[in-house]
C-alpha positions as CSV (number, residue, x, y, z in Angstrom):
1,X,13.8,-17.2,-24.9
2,X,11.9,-14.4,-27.1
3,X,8.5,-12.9,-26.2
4,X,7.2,-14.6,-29.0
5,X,7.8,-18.1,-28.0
6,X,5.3,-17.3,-25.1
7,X,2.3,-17.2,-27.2
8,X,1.8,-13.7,-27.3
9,X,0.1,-12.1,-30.2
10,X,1.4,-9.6,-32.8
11,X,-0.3,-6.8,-31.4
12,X,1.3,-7.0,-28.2
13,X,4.7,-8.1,-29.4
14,X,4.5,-5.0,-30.9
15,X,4.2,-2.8,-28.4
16,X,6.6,-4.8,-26.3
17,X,8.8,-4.1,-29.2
18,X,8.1,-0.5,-28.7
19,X,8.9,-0.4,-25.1
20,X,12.4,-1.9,-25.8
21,X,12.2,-4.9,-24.2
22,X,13.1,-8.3,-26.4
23,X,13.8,-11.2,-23.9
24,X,10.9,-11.9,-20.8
25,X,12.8,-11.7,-16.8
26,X,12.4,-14.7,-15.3
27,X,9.5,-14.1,-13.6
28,X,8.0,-13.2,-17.1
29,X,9.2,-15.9,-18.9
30,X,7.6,-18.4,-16.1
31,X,4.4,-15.9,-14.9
32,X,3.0,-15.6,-18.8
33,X,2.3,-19.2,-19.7
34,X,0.9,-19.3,-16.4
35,X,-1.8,-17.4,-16.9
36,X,-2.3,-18.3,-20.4
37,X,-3.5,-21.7,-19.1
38,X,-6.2,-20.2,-17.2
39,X,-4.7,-21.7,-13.9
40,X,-4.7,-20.0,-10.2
41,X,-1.5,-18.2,-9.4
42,X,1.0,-17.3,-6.5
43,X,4.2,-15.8,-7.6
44,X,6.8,-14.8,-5.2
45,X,9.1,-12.2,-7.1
46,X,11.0,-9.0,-5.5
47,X,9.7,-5.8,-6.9
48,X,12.1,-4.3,-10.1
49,X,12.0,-7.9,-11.8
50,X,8.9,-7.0,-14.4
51,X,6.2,-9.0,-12.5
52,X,3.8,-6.0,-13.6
53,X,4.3,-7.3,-17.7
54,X,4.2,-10.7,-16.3
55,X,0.3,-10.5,-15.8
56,X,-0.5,-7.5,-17.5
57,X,0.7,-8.7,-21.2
58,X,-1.0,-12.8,-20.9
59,X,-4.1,-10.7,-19.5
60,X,-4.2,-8.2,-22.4
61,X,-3.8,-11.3,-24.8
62,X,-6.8,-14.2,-22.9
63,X,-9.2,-10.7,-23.5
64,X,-8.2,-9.8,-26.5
65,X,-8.5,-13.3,-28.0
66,X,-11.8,-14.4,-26.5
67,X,-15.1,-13.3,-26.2
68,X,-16.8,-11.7,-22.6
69,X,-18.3,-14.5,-20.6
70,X,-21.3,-12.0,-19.5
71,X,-22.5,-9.9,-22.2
72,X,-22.6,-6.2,-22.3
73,X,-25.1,-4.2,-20.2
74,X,-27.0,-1.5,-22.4
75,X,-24.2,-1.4,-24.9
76,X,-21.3,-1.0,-22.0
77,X,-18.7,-3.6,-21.9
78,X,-18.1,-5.5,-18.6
79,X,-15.0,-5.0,-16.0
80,X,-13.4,-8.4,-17.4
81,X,-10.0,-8.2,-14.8
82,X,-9.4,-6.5,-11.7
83,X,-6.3,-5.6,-10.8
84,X,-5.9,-4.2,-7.0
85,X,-2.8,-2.6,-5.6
86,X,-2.1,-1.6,-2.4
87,X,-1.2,2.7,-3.3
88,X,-2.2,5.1,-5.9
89,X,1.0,5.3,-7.3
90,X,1.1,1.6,-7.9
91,X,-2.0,1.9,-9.4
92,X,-1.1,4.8,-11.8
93,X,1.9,2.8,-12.5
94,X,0.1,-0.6,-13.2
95,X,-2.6,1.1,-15.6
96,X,0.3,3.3,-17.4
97,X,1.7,-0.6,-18.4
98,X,-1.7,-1.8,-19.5
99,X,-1.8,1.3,-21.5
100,X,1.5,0.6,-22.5
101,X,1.3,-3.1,-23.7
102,X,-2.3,-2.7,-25.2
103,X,-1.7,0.1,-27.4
104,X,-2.5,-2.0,-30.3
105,X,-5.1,-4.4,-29.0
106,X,-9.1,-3.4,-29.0
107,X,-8.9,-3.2,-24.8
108,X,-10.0,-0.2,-22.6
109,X,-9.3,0.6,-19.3
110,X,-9.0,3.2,-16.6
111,X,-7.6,3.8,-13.1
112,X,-9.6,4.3,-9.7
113,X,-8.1,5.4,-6.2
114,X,-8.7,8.0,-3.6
115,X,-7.3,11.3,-2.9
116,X,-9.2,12.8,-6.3
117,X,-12.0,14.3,-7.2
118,X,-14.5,10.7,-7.7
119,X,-16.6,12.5,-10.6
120,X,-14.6,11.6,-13.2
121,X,-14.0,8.3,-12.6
122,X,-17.5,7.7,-12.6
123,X,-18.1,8.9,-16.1
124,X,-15.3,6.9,-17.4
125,X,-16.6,3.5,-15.8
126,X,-20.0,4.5,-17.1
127,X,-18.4,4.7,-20.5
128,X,-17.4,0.8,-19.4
129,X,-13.8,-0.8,-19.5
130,X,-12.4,-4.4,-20.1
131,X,-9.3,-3.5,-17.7
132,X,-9.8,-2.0,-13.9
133,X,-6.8,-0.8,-11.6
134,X,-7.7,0.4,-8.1
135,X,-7.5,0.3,-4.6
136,X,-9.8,-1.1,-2.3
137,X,-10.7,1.3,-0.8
138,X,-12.0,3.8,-3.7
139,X,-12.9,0.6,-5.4
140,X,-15.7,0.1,-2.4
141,X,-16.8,4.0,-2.9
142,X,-17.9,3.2,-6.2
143,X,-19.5,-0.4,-5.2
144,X,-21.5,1.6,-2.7
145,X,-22.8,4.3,-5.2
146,X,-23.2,1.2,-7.6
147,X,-20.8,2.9,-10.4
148,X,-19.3,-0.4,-10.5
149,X,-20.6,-3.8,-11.8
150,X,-17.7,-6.8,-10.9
151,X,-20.4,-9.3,-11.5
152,X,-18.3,-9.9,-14.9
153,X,-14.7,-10.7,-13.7
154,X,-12.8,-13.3,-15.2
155,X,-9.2,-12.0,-13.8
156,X,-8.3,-11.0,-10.4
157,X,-4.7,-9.7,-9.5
158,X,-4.0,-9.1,-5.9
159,X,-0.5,-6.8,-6.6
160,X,2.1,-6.5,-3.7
161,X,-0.1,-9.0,-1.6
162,X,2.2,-8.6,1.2
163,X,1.8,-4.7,1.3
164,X,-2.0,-4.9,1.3
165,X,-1.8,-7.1,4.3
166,X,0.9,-4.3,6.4
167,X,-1.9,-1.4,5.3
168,X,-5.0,-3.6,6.9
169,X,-6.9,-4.1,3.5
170,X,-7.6,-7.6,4.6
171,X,-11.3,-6.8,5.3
172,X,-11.6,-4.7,2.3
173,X,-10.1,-7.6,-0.2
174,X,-13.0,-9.6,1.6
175,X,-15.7,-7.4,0.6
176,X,-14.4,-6.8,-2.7
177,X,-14.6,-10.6,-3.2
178,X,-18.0,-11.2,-2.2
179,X,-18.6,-8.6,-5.1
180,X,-17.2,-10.7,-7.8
181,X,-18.4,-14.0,-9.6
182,X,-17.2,-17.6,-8.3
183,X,-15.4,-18.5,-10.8
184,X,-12.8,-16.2,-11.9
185,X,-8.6,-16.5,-12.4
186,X,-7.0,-15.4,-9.3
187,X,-3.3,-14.1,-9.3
188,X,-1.6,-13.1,-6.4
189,X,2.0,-11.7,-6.5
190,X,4.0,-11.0,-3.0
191,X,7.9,-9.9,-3.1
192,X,8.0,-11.6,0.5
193,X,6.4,-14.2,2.0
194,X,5.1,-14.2,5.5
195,X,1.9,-16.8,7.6
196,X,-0.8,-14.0,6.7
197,X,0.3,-14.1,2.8
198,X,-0.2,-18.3,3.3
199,X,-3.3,-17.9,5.0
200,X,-4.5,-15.4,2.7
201,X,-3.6,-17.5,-0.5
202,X,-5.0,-20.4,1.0
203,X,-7.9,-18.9,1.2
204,X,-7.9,-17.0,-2.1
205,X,-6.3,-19.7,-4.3
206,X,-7.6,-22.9,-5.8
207,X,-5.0,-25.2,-6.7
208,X,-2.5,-22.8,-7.3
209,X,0.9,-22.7,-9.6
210,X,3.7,-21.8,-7.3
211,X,6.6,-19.6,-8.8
212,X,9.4,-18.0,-7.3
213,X,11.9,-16.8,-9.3
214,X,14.0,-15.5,-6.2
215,X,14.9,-16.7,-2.8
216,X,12.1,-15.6,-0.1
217,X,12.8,-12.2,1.5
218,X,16.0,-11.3,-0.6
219,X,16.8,-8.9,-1.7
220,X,17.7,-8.0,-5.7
221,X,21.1,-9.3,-6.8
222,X,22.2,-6.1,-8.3
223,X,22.2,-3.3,-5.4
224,X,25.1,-3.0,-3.5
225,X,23.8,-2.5,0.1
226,X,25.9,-0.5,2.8
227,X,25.8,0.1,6.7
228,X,27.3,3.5,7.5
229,X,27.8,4.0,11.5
230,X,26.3,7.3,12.3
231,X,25.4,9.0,15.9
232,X,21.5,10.2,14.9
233,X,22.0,13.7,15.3
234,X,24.4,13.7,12.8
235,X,22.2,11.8,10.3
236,X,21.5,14.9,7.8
237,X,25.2,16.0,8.0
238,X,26.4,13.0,6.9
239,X,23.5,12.8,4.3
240,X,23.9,16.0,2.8
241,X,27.7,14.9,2.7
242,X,27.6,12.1,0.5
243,X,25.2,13.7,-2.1
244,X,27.8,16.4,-2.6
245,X,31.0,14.7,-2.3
246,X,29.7,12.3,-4.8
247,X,27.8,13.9,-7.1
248,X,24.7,11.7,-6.3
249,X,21.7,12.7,-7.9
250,X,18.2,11.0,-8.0
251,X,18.5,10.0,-4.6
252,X,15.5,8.4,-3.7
253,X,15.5,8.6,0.7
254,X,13.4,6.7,3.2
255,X,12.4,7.7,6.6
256,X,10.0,6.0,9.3
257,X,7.2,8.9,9.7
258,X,5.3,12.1,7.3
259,X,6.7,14.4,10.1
260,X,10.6,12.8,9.7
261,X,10.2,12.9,5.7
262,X,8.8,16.5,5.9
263,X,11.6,17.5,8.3
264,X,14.2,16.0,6.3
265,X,12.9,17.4,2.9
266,X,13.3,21.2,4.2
267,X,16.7,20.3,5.8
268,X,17.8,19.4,2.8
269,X,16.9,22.3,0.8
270,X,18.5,24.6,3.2
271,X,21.9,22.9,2.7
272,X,21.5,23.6,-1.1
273,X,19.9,20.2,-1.7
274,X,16.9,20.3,-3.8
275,X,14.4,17.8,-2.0
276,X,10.8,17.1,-1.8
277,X,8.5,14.8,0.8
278,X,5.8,12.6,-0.1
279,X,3.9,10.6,2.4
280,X,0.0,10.1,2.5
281,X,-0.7,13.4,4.3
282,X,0.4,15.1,0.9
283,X,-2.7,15.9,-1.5
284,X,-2.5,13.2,-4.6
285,X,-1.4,16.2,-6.9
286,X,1.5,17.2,-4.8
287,X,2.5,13.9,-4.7
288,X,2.0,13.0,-8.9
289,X,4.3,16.7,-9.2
290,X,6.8,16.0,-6.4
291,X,7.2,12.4,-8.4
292,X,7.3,13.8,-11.7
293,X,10.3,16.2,-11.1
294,X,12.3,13.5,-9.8
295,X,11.9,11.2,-12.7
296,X,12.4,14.4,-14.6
297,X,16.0,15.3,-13.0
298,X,14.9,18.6,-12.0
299,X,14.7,17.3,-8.2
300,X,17.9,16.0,-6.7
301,X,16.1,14.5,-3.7
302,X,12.8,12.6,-3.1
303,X,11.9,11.6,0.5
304,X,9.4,9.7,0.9
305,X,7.9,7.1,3.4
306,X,7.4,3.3,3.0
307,X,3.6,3.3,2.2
308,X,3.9,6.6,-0.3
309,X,7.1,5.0,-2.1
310,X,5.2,2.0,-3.5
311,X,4.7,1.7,-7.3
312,X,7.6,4.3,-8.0
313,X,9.0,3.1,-11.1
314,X,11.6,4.9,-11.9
315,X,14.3,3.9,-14.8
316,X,17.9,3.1,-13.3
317,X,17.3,4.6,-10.3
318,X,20.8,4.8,-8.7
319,X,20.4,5.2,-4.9
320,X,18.4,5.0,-2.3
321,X,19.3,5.8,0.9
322,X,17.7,4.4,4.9
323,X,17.7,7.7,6.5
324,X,16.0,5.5,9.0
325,X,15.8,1.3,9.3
326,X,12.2,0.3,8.9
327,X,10.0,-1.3,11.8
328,X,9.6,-4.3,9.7
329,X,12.3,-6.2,8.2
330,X,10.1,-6.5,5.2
331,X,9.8,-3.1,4.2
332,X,14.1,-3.0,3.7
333,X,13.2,-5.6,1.1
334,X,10.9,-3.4,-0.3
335,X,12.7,0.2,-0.2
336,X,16.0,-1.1,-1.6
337,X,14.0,-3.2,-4.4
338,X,13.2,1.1,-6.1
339,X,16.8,1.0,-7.5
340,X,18.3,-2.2,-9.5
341,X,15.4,-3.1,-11.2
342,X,15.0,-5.4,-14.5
343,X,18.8,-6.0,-13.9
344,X,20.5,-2.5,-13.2
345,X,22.4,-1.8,-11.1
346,X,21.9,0.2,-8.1
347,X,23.2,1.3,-4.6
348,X,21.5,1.4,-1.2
349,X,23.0,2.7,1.9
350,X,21.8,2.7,5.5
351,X,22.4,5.3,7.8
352,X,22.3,3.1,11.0
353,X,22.5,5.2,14.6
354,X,23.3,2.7,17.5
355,X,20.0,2.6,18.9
356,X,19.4,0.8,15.8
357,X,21.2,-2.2,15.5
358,X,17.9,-4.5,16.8
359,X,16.8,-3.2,13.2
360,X,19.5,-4.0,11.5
361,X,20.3,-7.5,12.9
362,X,16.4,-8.4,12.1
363,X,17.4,-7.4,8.9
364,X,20.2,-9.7,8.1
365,X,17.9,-12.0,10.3
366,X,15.4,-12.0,7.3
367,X,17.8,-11.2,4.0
368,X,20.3,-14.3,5.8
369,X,22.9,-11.7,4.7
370,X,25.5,-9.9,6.8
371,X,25.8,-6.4,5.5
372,X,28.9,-5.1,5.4
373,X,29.6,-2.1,8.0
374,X,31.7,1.4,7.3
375,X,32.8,4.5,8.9
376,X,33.1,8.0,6.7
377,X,36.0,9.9,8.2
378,X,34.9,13.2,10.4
379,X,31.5,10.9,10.9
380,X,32.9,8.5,13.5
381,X,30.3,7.0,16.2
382,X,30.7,9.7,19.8
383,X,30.6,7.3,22.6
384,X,29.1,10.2,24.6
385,X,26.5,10.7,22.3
386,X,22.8,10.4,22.7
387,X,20.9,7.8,20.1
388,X,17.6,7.5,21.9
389,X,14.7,6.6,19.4
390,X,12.2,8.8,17.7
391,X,8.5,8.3,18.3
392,X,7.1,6.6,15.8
393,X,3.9,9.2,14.3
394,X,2.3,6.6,12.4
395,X,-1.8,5.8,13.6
396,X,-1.8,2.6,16.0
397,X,-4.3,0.5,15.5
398,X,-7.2,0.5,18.4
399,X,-6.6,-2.5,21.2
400,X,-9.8,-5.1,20.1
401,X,-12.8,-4.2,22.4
402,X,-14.7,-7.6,23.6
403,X,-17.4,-9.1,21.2
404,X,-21.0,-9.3,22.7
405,X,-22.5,-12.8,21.3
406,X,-25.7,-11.1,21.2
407,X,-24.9,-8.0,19.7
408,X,-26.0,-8.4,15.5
409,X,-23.9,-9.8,12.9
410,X,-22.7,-6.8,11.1
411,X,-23.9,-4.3,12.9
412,X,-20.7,-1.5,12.6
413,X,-18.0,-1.2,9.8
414,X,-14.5,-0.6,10.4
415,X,-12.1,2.1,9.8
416,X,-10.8,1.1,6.3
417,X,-14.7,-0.1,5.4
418,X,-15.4,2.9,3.2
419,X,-18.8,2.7,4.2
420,X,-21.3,4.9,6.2
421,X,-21.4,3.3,9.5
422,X,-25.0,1.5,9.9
423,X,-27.0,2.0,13.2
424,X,-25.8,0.0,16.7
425,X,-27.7,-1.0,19.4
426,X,-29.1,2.0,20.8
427,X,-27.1,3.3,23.5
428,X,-28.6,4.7,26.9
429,X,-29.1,8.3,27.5
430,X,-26.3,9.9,29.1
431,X,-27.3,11.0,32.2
432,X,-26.3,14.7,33.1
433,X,-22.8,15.1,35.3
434,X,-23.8,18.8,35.9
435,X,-26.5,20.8,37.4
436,X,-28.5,22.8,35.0
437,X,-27.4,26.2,35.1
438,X,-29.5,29.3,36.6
439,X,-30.2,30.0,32.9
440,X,-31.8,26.5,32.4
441,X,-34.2,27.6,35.0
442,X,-37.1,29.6,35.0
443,X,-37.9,29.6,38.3
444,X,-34.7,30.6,39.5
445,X,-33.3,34.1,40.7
446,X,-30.4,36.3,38.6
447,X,-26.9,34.6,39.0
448,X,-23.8,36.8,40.1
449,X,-21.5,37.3,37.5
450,X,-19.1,35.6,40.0
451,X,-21.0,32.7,41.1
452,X,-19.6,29.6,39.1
453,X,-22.9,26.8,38.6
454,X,-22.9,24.5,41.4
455,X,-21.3,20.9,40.6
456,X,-22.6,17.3,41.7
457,X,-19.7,15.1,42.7
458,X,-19.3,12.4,39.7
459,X,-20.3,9.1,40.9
460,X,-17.3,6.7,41.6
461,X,-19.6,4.6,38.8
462,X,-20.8,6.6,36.0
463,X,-23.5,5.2,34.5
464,X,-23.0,6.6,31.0
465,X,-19.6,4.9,30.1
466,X,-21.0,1.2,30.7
467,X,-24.0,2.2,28.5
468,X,-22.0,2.7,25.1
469,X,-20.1,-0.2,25.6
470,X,-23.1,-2.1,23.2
471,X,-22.5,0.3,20.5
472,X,-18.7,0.0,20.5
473,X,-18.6,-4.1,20.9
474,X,-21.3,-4.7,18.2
475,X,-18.3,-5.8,15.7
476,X,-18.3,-9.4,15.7
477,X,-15.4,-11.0,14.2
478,X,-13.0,-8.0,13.8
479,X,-13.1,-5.1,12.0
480,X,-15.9,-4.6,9.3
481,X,-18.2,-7.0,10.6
482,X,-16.2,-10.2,9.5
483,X,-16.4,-12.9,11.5
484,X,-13.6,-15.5,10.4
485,X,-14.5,-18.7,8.8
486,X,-13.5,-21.6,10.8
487,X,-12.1,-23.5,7.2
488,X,-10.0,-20.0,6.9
489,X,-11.2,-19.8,3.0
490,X,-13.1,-16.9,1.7
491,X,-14.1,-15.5,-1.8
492,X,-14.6,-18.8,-3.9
């Protein structure tokens, strides 16, 4: 099967052509005509298979072959597809491919996400585009300075579905959708499938076309995946160990927490390694620089973490290493999907400490794969040694407080919102715990340098803390306001 047997115009054959690409992946091949019908769309396929071409390119040819539905405002053309991903780097990535493919069709677009100056952006939207690529949550900081108008979408893409549901962007897809017009093309595209990606497309989706193009949860065909038995404290030895006894370079590495990856990076560099961290506490510069040596060569080592590693698309990438098994099962999927990608080859290994074989069997649980198990001479397991887990750095979510039923509908937003928090229910004045100070007082005498203020004994009751309960519970249905439907669909 060619490209052009998919319906795709000359223009964008072309640039296809260009990218070196001559025959559509599977998920292509199926994804394409698809979407060319003008049909909903959920598409199961592992990241590294070309799902990105497989909506960007029958996008780029539906708007470059028919006319806006809603006419342009004051001369500026109207957002005609939305395309949200869960990271910047996704995002970048995405919009370089739409770039890409659309070279030599009459189609503009631009990038949105946070951790840059929002200025720019807004001056490029203002100039209007046919193509948008963003996160939610930047996307929402324009919506609320109204430098966006979705009113025109004909194309949703919900990228890496799976991953926006891990970072909580459920409630920010759900305000994002009350932004856009009823009828509209949704396409969602998950590498695993889990009960909130159901719910979510049962919600989201009308009468879908299902495509997989992989079994659920496995992983790519072409990576050779390793478990090497390692005590934890000899993790980095081992690591550093293998990158110089086999000449491995481009070694993309993946540890559980910002503090581990930034620990790791610096130990590596001491041992002669060059390395680099990215995680999201990294500003977005260091992290487009850190990302652009490594796909240059010039740095041996990127270590990153699970949320800042997705989107990296880097060309025959030919290791990555588990410094550290992820919490979720998932995210292995996910990490070893960077290397073997569009049909290379690749190699990932897992360093796996004792104390982390519950990991590792949830693992195979998911992948239904037993991973084969080795021992590197001089790195045998001590049977004396301690393998206690790390702490896991990484923000836990607040326990849910309990809803008043007559506090209002809407009355707080949550912590991934992106809005200004509106006014609660009042909450009582704090009454004091202290007694004023002899300064407070007018009609009292000097105060002894020595003589501390006096203190009332708290009451075994304060009356303060009951008092702000009100302001805290007045979040009906979860975070952001939301109050679930009972039917469990939103956004149509």
């Amino acid at each position: 099967m060619s490209f052009a047997s998919l319906g795709l115009s000359e223009a964008i054959l072309r640039a296809v052509t260009e990218r070196g690409y001559d025959s559509p992946t599977p998920i292509q091949a199926k994804a394409i005509p698809a979407v060319l019908s003008g049909g909903d769309l959920l598409a199961g396929a592992q990241t590294g298979t070309g799902k990105t071409a497989g909506f960007v390119l029958p996008i780029l040819q539906r708007l470059s072959t028919t006319p806006a539905r809603k006419p342009a405002a004051g001369g500026r053309r109207p957002i005609r597809a939305l395309i949200l991903t869960p990271t910047r780097e996704l995002a970048a990535q995405v919009e370089e491919s739409v770039v890409a493919y659309g070279k030599y069709v009459k189609l503009s677009s631009t990038v949105v996400f946070g951790g840059v100056n929002i200025n720019p952006q807004i001056e490029r939207l203002r100039r209007g585009v046919d193509i948008l690529v963003a996160t939610p949550g930047r996307l929402l900081d324009h919506a609320g300075q109204r430098t966006v108008d979705l009113s025109g979408v004909e194309v949703l893409v919900l990228d890496e579905a799976d991953r926006m549901l891990d970072m909580g962007f459920i409630h920010d897809i759900r305000r994002v959708l009350k932004l856009l017009p009823a009828q509209r093309q949704n396409l969602l595209f998950s590498a695993t499938f889990s009960d909130e990606i159901k719910a979510l497309a049962d919600g989201l989706l009308n009468k879908p076309e299902l495509i997989e193009v992989a079994r659920r949860n496995a992983a790519a065909e072409g990576v050779a995946q390793r478990v090497l038995a390692v005590d934890k404290a000899r993790k980095r030895e081992l690591l550093s160990h293998l990158i110089r006894e086999r000449n491995w370079f481009q070694v993309l590495v993946f540890t559980r927490t910002k503090h581990g990856a930034n620990r790791l990076a610096e130990q590596l560099t001491k041992d002669g390694i060059p390395s680099l961290a990215i995680h999201g506490n990294k500003s977005q510069n260091a992290r487009t620089r850190a990302l652009a040596e490594f796909k240059s060569g010039s740095l041996q080592v990127l270590v990153a973490t699970d949320i800042a590693a997705r989107g990296l698309d880097i060309v025959e990438l030919p290791h990555v290493v588990n410094f550290e098994l992820p919490n979720v099962p998932e995210d292995y999927v996910h990490r070893i999907g960077r290397t073997g990608r569009a049909g290379a080859e690749g190699e990932a290994v897992s360093l796996v400490s004792p104390d982390e074989n519950g990991l590792l069997r949830d693992i195979e649980r998911l992948t239904r794969r037993q991973l084969p198990r080795e021992t590197i001479a001089g790195f045998e397991l001590d049977p004396n040694a301690r393998n206690e887990p790390e702490v896991d750095d990484r923000p836990r979510r607040a326990p849910r407080r309990p809803m008043r039923t007559d506090a209002p509908r809407g009355a707080g937003t949550g912590p991934r919102s992106g809005g200004v928090r509106g006014p609660g229910p009042a909450a009582a004045p704090r009454p004091a715990q202290h007694a004023p100070s002899a300064r407070a007082s007018s009609a009292s005498p000097a105060r002894a340098p020595s003589a501390p203020p006096a203190r009332v004994p708290a009451s075994p009751e304060p009356a303060a803390r009951p008092a702000r309960q009100p302001a805290q519970a007045a979040r009906p249905g979860g975070v952001g306001g939301f109050r679930p439907r009972s039917t469990g669909r939103f956004g149509r």
